[in-house]
MOPAC internal coordinates of N, CA, C and O (Angstrom, degrees):
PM7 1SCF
backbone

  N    0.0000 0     0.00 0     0.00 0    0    0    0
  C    1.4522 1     0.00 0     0.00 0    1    0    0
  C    1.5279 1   107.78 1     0.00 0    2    1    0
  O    1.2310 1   116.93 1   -51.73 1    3    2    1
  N    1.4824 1   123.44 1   128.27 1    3    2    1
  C    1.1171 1   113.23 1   163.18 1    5    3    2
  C    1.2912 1   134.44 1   -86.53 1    6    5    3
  O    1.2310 1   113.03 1    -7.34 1    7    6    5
  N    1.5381 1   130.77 1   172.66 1    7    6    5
  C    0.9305 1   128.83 1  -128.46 1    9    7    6
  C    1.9167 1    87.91 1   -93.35 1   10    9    7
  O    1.2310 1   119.98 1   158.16 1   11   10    9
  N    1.2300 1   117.64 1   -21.84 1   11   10    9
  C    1.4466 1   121.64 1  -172.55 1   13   11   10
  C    1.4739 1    95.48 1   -79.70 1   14   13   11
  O    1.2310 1   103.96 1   150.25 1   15   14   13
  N    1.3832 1   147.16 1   -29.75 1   15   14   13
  C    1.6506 1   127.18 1   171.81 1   17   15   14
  C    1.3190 1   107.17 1   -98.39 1   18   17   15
  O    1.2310 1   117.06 1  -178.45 1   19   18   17
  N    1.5861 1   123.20 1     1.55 1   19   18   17
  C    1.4146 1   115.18 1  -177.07 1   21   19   18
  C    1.9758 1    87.52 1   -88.10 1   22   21   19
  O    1.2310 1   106.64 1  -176.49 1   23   22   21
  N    1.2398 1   142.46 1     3.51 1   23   22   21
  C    1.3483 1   106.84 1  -172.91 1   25   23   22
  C    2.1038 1    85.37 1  -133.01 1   26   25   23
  O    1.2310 1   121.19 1   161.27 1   27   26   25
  N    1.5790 1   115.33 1   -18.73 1   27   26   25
  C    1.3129 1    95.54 1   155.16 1   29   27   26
  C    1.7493 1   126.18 1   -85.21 1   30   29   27
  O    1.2310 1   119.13 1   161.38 1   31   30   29
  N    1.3044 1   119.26 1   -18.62 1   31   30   29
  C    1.7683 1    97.14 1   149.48 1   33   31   30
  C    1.6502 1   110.35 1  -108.76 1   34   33   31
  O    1.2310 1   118.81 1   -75.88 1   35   34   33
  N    1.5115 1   119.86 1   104.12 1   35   34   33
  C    1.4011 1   142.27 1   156.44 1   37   35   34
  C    1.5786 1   102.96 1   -62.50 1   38   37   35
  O    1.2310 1   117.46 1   -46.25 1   39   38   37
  N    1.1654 1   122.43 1   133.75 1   39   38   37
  C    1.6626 1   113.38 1   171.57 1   41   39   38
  C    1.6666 1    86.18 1  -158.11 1   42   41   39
  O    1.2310 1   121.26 1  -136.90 1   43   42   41
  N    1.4004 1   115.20 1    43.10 1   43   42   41
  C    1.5630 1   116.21 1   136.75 1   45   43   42
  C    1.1073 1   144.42 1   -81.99 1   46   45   43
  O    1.2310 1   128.54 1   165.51 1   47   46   45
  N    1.4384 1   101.15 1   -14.49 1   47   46   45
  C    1.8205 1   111.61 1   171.22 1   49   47   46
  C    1.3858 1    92.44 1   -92.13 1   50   49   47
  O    1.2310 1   107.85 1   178.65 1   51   50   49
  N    1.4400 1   140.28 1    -1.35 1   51   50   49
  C    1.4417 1   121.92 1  -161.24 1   53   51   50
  C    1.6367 1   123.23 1   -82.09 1   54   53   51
  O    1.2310 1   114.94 1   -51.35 1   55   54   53
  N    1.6390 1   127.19 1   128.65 1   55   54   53
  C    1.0838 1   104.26 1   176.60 1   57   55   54
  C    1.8225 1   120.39 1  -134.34 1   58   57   55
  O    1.2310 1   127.96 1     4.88 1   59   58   57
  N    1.4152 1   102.28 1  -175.12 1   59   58   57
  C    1.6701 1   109.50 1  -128.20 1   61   59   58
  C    2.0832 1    88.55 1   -58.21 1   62   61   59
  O    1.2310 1   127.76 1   -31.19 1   63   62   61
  N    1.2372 1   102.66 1   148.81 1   63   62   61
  C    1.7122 1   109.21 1   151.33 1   65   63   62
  C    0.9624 1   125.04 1   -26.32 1   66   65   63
  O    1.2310 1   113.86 1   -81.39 1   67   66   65
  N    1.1617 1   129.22 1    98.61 1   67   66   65
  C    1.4920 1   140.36 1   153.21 1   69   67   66
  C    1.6830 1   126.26 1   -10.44 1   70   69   67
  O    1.2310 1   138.66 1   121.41 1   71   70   69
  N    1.6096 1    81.43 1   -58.59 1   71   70   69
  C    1.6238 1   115.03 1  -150.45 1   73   71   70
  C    2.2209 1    85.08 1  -104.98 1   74   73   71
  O    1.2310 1   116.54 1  -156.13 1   75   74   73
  N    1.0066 1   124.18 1    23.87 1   75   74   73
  C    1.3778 1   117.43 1  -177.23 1   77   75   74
  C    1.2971 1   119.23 1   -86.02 1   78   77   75
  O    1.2310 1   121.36 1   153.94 1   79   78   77
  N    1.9708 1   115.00 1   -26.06 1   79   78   77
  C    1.2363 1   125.85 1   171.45 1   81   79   78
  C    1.9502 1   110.57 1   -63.30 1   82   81   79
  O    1.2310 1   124.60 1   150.97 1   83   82   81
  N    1.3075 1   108.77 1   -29.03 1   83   82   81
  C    1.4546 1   102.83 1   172.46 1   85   83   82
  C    1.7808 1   127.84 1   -96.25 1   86   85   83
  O    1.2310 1   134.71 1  -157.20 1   87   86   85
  N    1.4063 1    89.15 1    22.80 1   87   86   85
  C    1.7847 1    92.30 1  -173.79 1   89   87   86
  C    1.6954 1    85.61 1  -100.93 1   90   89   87
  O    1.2310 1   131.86 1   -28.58 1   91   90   89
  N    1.8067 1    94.71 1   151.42 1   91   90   89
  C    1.5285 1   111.11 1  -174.96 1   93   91   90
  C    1.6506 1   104.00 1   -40.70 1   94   93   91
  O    1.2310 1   135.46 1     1.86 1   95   94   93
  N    1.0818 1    87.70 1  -178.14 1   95   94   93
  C    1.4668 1   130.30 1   165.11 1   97   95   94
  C    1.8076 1   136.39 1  -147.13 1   98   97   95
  O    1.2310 1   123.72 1   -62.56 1   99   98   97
  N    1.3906 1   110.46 1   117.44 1   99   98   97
  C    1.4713 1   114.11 1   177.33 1  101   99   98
  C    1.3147 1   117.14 1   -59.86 1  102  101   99
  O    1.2310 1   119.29 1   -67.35 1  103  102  101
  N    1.5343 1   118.97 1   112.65 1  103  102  101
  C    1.4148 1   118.14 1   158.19 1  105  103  102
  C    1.2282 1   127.11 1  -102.83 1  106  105  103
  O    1.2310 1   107.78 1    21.68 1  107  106  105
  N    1.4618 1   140.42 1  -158.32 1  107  106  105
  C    0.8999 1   145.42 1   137.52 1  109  107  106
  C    1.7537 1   116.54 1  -123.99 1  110  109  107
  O    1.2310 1   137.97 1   -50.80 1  111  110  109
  N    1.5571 1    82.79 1   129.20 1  111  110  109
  C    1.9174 1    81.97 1   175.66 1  113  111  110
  C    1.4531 1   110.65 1  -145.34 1  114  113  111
  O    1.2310 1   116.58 1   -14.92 1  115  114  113
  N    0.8333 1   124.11 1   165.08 1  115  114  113
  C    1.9330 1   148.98 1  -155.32 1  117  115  114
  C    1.2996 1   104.39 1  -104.22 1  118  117  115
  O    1.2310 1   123.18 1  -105.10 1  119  118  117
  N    1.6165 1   111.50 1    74.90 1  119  118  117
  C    1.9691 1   102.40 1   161.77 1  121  119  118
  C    1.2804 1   102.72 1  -117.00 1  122  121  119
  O    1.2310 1   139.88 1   -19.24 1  123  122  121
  N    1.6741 1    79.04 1   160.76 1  123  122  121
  C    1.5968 1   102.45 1  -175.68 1  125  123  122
  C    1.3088 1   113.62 1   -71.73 1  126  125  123
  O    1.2310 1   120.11 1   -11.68 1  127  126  125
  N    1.2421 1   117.39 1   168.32 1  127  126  125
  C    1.6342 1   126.30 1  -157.95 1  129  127  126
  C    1.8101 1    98.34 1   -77.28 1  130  129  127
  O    1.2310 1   121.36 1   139.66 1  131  130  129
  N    1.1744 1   115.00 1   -40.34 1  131  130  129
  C    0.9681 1   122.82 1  -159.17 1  133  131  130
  C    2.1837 1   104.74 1   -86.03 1  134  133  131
  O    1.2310 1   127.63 1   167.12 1  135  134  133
  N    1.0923 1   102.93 1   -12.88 1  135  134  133
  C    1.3071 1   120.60 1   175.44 1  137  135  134
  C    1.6930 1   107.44 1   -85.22 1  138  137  135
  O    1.2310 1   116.98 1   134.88 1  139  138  137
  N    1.2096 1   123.35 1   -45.12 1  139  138  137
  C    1.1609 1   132.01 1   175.95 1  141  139  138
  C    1.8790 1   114.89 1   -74.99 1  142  141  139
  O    1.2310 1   123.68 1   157.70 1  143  142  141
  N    1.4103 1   110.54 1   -22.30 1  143  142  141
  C    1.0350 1   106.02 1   171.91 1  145  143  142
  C    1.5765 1   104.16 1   -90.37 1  146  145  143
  O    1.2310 1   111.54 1   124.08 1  147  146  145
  N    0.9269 1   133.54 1   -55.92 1  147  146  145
  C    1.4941 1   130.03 1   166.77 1  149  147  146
  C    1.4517 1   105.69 1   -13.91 1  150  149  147
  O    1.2310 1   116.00 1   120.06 1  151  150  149
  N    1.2252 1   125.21 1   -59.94 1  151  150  149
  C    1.6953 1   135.76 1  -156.76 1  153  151  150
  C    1.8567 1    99.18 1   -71.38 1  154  153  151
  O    1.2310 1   142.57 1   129.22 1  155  154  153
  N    1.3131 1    73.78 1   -50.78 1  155  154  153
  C    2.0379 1    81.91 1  -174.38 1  157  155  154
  C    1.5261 1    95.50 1   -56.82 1  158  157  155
  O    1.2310 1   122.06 1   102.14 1  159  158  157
  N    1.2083 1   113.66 1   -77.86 1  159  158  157
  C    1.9493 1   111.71 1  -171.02 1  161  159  158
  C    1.5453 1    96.12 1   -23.09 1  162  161  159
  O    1.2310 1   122.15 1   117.93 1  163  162  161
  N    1.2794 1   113.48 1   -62.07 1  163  162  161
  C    2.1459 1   115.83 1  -154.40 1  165  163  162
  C    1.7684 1    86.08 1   -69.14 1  166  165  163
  O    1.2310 1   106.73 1   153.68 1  167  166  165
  N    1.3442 1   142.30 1   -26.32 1  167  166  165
  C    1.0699 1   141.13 1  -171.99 1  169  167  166
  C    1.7911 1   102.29 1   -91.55 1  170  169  167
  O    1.2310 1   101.04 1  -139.54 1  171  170  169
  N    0.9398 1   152.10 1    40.46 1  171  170  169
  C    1.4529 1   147.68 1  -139.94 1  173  171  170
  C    1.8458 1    81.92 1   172.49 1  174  173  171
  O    1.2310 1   117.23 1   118.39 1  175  174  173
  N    1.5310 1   122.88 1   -61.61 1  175  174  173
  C    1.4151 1   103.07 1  -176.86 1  177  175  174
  C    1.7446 1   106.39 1   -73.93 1  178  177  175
  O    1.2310 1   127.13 1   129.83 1  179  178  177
  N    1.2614 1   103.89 1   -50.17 1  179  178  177
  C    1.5110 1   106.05 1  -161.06 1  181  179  178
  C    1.9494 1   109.67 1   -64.04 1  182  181  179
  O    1.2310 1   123.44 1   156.54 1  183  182  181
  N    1.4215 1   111.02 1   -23.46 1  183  182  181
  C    1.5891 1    94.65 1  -176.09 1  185  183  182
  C    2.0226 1   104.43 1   102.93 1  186  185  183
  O    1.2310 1   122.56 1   150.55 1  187  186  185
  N    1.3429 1   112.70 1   -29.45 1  187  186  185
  C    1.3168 1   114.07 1  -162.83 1  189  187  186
  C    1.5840 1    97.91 1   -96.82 1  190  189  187
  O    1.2310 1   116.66 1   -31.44 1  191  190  189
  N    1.5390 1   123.95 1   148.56 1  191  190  189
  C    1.1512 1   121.75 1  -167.65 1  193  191  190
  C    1.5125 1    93.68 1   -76.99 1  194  193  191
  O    1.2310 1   125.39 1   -20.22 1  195  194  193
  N    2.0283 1   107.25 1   159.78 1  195  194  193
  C    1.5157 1   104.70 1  -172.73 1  197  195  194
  C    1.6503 1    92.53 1   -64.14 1  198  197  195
  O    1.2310 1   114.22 1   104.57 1  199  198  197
  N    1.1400 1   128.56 1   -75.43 1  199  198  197
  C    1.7789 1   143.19 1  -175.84 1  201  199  198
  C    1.9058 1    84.74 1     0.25 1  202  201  199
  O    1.2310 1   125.36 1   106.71 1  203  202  201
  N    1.0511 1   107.31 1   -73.29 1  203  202  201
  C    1.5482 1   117.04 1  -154.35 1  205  203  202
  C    1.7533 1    87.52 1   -64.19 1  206  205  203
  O    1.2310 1   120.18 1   126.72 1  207  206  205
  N    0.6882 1   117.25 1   -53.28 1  207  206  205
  C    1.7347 1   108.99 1   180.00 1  209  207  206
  C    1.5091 1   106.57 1   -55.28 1  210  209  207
  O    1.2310 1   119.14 1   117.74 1  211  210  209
  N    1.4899 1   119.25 1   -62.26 1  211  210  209
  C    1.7499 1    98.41 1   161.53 1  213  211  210
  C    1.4554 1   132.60 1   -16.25 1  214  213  211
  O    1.2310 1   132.59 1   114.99 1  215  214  213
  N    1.8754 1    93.28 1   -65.01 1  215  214  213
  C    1.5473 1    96.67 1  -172.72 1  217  215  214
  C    1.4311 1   105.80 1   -66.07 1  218  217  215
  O    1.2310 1   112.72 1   157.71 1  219  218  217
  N    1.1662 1   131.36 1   -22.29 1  219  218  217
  C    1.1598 1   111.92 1  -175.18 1  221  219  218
  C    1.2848 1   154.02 1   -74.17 1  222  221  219
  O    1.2310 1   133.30 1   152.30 1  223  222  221
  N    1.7540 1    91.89 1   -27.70 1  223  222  221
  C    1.4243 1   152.21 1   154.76 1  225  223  222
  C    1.6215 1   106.74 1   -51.04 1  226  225  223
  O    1.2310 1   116.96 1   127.09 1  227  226  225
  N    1.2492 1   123.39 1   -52.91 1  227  226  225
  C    0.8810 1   131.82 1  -179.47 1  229  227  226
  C    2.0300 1   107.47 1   -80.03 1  230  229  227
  O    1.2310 1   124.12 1   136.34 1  231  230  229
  N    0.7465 1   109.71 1   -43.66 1  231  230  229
  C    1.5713 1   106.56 1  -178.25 1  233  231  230
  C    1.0321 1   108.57 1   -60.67 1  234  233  231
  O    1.2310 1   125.76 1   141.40 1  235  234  233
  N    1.5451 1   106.53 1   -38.60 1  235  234  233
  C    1.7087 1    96.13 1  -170.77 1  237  235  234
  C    1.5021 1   127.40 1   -88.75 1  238  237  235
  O    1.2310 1   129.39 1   169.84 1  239  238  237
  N    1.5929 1    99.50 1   -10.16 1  239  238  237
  C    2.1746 1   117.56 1   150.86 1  241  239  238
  C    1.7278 1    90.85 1   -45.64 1  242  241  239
  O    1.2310 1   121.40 1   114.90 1  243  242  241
  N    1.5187 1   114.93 1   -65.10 1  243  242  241
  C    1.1711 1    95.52 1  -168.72 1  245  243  242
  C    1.3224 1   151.33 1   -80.06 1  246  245  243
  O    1.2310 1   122.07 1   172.67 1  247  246  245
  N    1.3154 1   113.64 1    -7.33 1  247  246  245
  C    1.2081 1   140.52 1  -173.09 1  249  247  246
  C    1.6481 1   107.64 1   -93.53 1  250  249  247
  O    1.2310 1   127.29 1   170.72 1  251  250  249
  N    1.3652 1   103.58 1    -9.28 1  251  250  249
  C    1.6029 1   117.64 1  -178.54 1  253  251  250
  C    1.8331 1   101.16 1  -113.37 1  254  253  251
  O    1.2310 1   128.95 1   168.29 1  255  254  253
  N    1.3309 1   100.35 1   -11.71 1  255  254  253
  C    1.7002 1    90.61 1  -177.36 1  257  255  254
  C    1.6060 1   111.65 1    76.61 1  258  257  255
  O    1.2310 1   112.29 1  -169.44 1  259  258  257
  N    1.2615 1   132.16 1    10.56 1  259  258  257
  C    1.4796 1   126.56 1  -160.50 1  261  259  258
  C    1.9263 1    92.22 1   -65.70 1  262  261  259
  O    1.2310 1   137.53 1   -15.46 1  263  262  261
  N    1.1326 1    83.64 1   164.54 1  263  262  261
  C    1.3232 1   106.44 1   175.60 1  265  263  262
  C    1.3777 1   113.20 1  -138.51 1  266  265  263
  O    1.2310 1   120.56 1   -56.93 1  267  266  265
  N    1.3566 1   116.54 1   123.07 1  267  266  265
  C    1.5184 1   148.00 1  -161.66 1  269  267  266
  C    1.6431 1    96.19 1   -83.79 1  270  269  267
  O    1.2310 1   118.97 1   -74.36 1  271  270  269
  N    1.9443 1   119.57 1   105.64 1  271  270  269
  C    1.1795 1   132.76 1  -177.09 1  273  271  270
  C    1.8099 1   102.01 1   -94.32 1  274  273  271
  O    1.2310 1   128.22 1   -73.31 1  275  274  273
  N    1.1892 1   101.78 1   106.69 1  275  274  273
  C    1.5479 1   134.96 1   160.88 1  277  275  274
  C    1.2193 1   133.02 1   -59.45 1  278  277  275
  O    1.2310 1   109.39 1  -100.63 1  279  278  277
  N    1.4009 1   137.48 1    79.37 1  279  278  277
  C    1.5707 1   129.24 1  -173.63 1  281  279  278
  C    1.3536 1   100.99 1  -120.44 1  282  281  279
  O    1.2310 1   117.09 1   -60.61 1  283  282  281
  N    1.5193 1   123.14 1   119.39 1  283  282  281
  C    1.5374 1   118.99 1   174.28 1  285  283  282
  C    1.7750 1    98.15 1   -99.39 1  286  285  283
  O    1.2310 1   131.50 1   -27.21 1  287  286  285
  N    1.5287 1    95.41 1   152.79 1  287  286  285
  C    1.4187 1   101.58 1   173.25 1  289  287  286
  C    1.3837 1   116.96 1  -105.17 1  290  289  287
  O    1.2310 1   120.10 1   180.00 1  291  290  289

């Protein structure tokens, strides 16, 4: 780095993200083939990557409180 962008970007006064507790997180999780193709097709019409349609799908179970109805046979 030279010495002319090392003193126009200073990022010694800088401090941590605020907003860092709400940025994603990488997991790993186990879907079915047929779940992942579902996402891709609606991701193929809509333009939006499937991943981001997951999360989105998923935020809004939570942000709605849904509750996941269970019947074993």
């Amino acid at each position: 780095m030279t010495d002319e962008l090392r003193n126009e970007y200073d990022f010694t006064a800088a401090r941590a993200n605020p907003y860092s507790k709400r940025l994603k997180k990488q997991v790993t999780i186990r879907l079915d083939v047929d779940t992942i193709a579902y996402f891709k097709a609606l991701a193929g019409q809509t333009g939006v990557p499937y991943q981001s349609l997951i999360n989105l799908y998923l935020a809004d179970c939570a942000a709605n409180e849904r509750e996941l109805a269970l019947t074993w046979a």
